[in-house]
NUVOLO-412379 format. One record per residue (C-alpha): residue in one letter; x, y, z. Coordinates in steps of 0.001 Angstrom, whole numbers, plus 500000, padded with zeros to 6 digits. Example, Ala and Ser with C-alpha at 12.3 -4.5 7.8 and 13.67 -1.06 7.14 Angstrom:
@rest->A	X->512300	Y->495500	Z->507800
@rest->S	X->513670	Y->498940	Z->507140
END
This chain:
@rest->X	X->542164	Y->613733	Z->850892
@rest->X	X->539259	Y->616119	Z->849845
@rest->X	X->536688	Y->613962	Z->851781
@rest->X	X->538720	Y->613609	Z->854979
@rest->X	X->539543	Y->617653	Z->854718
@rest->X	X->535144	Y->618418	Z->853984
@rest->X	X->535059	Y->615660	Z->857161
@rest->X	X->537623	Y->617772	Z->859424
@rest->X	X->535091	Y->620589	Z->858786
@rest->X	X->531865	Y->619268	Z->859692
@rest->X	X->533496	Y->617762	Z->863403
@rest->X	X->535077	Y->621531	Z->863339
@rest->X	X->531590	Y->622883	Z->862629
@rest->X	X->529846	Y->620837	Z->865451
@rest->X	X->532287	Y->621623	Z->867696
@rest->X	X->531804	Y->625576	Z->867520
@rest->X	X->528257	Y->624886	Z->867580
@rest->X	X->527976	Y->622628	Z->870519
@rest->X	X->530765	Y->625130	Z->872033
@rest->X	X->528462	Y->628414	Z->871199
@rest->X	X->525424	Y->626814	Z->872713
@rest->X	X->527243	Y->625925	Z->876236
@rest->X	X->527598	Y->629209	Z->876302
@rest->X	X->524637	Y->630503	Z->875187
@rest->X	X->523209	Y->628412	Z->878358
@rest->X	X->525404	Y->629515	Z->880681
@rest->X	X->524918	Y->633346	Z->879740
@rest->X	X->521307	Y->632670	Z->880252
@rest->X	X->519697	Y->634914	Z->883009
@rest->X	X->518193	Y->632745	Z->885726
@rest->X	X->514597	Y->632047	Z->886380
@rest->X	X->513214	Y->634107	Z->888923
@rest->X	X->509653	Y->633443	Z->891256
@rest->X	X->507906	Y->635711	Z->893384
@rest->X	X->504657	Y->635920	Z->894839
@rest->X	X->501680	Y->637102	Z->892551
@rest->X	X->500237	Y->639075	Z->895639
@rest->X	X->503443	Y->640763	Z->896065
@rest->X	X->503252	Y->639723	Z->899539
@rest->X	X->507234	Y->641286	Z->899993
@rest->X	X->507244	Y->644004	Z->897090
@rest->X	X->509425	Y->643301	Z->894532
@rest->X	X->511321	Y->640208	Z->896501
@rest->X	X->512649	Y->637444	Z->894533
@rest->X	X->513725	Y->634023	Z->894553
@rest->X	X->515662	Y->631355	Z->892612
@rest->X	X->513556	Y->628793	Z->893243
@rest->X	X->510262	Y->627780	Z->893047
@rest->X	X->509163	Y->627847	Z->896806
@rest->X	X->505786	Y->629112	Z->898780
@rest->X	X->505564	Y->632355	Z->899697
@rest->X	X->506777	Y->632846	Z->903331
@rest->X	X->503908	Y->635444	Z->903925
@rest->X	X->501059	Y->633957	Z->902729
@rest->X	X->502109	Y->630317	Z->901702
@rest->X	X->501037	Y->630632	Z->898376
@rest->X	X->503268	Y->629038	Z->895648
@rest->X	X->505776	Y->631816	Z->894169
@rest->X	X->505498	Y->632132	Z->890329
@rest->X	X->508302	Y->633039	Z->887841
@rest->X	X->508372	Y->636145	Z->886598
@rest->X	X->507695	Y->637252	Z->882852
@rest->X	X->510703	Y->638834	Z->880709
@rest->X	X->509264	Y->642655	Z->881355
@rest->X	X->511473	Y->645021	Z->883059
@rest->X	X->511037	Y->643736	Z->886224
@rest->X	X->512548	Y->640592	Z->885950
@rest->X	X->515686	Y->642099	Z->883981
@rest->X	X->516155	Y->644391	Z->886696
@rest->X	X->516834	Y->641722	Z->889529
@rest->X	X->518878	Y->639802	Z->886478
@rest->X	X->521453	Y->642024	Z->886625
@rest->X	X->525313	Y->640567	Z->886318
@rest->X	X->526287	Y->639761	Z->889453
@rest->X	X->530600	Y->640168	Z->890117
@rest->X	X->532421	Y->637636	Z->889871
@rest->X	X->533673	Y->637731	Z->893019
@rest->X	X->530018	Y->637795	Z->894164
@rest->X	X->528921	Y->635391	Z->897020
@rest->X	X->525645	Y->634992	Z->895015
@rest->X	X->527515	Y->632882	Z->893024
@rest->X	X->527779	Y->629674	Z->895917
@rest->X	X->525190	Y->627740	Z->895115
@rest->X	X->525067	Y->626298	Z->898705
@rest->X	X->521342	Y->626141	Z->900305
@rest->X	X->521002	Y->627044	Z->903943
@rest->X	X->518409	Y->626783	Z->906611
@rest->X	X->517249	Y->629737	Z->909022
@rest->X	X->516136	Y->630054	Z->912232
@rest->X	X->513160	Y->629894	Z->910844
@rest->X	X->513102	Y->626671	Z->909143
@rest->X	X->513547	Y->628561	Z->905612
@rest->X	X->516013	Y->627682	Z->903087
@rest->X	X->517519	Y->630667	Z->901358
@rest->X	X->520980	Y->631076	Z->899360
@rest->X	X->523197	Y->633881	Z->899752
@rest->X	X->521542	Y->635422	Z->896723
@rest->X	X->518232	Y->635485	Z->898628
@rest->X	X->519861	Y->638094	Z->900138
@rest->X	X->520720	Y->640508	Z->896910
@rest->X	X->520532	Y->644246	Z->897785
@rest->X	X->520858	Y->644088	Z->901593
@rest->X	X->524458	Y->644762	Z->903024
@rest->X	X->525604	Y->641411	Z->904634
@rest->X	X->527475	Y->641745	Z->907941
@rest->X	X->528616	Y->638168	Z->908446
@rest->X	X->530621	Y->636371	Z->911182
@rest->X	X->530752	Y->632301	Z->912210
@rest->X	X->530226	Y->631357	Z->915612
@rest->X	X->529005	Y->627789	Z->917431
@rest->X	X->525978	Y->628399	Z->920170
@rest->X	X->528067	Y->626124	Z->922603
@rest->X	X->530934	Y->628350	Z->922917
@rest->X	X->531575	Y->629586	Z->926066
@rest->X	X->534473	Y->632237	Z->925184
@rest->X	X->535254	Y->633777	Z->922143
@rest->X	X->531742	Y->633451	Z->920563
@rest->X	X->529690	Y->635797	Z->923003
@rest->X	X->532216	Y->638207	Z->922201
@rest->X	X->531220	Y->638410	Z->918832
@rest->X	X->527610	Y->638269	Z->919316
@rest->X	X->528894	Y->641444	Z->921869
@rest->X	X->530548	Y->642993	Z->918949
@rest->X	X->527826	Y->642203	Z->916416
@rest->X	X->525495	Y->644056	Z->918756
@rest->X	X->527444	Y->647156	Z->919588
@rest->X	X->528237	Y->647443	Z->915483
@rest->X	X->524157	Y->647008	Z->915098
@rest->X	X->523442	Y->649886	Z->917870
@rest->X	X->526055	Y->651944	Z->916650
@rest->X	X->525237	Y->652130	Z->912868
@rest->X	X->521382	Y->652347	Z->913942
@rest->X	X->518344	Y->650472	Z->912598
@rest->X	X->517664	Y->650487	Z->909130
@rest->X	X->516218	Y->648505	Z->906301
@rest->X	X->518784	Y->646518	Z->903737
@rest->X	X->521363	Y->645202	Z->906328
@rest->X	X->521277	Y->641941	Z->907458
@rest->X	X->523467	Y->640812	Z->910432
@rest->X	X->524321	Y->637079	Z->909616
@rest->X	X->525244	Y->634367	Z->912143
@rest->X	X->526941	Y->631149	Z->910126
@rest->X	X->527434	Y->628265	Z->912396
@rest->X	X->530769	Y->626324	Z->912260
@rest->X	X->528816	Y->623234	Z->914118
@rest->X	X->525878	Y->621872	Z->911596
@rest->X	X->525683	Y->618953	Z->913519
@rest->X	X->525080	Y->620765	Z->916983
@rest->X	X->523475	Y->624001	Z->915723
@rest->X	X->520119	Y->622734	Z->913989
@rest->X	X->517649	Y->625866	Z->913029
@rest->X	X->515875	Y->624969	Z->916378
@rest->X	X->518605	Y->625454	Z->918289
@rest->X	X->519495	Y->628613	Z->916245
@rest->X	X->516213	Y->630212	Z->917049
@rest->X	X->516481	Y->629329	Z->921010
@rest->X	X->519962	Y->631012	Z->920679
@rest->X	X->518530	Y->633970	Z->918838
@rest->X	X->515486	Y->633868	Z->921371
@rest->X	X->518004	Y->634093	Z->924445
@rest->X	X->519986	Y->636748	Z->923301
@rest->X	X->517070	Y->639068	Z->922291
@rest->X	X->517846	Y->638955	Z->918078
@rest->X	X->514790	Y->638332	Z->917009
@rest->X	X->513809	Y->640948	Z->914366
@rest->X	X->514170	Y->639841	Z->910322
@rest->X	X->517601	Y->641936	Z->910542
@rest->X	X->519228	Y->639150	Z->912685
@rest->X	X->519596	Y->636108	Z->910367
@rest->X	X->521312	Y->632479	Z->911579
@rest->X	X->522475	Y->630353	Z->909047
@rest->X	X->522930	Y->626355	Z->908962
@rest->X	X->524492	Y->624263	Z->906226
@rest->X	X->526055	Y->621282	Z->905487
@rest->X	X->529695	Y->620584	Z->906531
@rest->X	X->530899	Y->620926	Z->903023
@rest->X	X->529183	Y->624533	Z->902601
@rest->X	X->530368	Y->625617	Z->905876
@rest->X	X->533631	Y->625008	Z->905168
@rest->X	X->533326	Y->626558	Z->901235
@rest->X	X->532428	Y->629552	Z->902994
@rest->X	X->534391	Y->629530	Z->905735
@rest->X	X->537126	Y->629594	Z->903178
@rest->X	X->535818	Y->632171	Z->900997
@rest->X	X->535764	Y->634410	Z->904198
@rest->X	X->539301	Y->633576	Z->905696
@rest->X	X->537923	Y->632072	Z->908719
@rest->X	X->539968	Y->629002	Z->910051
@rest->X	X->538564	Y->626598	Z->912023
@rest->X	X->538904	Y->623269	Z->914022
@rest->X	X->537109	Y->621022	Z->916358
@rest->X	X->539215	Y->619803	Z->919412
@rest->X	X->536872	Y->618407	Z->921189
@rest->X	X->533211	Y->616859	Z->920979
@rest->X	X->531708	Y->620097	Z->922358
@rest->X	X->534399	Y->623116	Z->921282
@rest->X	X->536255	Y->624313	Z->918305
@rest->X	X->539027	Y->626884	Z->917743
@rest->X	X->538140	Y->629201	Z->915009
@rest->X	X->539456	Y->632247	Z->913652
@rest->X	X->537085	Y->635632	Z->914806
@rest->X	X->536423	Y->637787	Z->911952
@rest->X	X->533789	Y->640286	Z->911103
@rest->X	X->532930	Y->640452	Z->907627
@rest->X	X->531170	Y->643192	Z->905238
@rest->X	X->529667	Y->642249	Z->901875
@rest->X	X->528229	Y->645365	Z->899533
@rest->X	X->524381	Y->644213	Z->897802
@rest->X	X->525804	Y->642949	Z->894880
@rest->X	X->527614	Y->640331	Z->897329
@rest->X	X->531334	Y->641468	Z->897046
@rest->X	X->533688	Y->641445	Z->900168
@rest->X	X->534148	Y->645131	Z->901151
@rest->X	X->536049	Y->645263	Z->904887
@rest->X	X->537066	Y->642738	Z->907292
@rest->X	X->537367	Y->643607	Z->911165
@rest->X	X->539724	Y->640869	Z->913081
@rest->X	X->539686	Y->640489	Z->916603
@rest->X	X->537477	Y->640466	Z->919698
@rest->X	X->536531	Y->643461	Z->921806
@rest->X	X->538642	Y->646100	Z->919119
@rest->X	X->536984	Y->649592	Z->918765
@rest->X	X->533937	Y->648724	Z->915868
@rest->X	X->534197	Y->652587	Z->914537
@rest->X	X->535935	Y->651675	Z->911549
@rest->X	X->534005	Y->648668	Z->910872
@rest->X	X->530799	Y->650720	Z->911575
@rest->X	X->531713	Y->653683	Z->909368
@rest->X	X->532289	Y->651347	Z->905953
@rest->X	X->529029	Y->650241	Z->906660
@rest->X	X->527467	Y->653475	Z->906912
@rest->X	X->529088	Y->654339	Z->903279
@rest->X	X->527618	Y->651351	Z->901697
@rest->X	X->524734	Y->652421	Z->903227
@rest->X	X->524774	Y->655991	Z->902028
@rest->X	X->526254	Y->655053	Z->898776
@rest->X	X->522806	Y->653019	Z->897979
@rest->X	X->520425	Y->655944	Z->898462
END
């Protein structure tokens, strides 16, 4: 009975152990890369990419100060938690948390709509005009139609309509991560046809650490509300 009981400890033992370093791992702060010539300041990424300035291969930062300040604990109801990769118009592939610090304004469209979708791009432009240009927002276009909307097609659609500055992002996943997001934003949608879907139209607002802050429903509606809660997160990171 003694050796069975001095057993029952040792699996106990192990278990705690094996249990205290899962979670050791999973508290640890991800590695971060960024360009040694500091080609974008202090930007960061998750992954181990080339610079998208000067091409050069990004390199992960040491445990100074720097690195613990962009290893901050991120919400838990943080977007930068998906772990979803997308492609810009651009060719790049970024995740949400590329996108740390900037105020996200975020809506899903498909370029071949004919009807509801120009509205939003409409809306999207008069809540850009209206809140004025300025560093650390990002207006973000997700496609509901991966297998249409390519990042070529993307860019001719941002090309067209005139949003080409590095404020105007379009994103394009895989059918799984659309939908994931899709989801995490409340936006329903539906293909009913080869070339058209039905789709909820929503207007979302993130804060920089990721976290849904105001959602704006509808086409055509007056954008002041919508455009003042951006102008607070704005103001509120100065």
């Amino acid at each position: 009975m003694r050796k069975a009981h001095i057993t029952m400890l040792f699996l106990l033992a192990g278990l705690l152990l094996a249990a205290a370093c899962g979670q050791s791992q999973k508290n640890a702060a991800p590695t971060l890369y960024q360009c040694p010539m500091k080609c974008e300041g202090g930007k960061t990424y998750p992954r181990q990419i080339n610079c998208p300035v000067c091409n050069m291969k990004l390199q992960p930062l040491t445990d100074g100060p720097e690195k613990k300040a962009n290893t901050a604990e991120i919400p838990e109801l943080s977007i930068f938690h998906l772990s979803s990769e997308w492609h810009t118009q651009a060719g790049d592939t970024v995740t949400f948390r590329d996108f740390q610090g900037d105020i996200l304004v975020v809506v899903m469209i498909y370029t071949s709509c004919k009807s509801a979708c120009p509205r939003l791009v409409a809306d999207m432009r008069n809540i850009h005009q209206k809140v004025g240009r300025a560093d650390g927002i990002k207006y973000i276009f997700v496609s509901i139609d991966p297998e249409t909307d390519t990042p070529d097609r993307l860019k001719e659609f941002a090309r067209k309509n005139l949003l080409e500055s590095d404020e105007w992002v379009f994103l394009h996943g895989s059918t799984d991560d659309v939908r994931e997001f899709s989801n995490v934003v409340a936006v329903k949608y539906k293909k009913i046809s080869p070339i058209d879907f039905s789709h909820s139209n929503i207007i979302s607002v993130f804060d920089r650490n990721g976290v849904l802050y105001y959602q704006q429903e509808g086409l055509g509606v007056d954008n002041k509300e919508i455009v003042a809660k951006i102008k607070a997160l704005r103001e509120r990171g100065r």
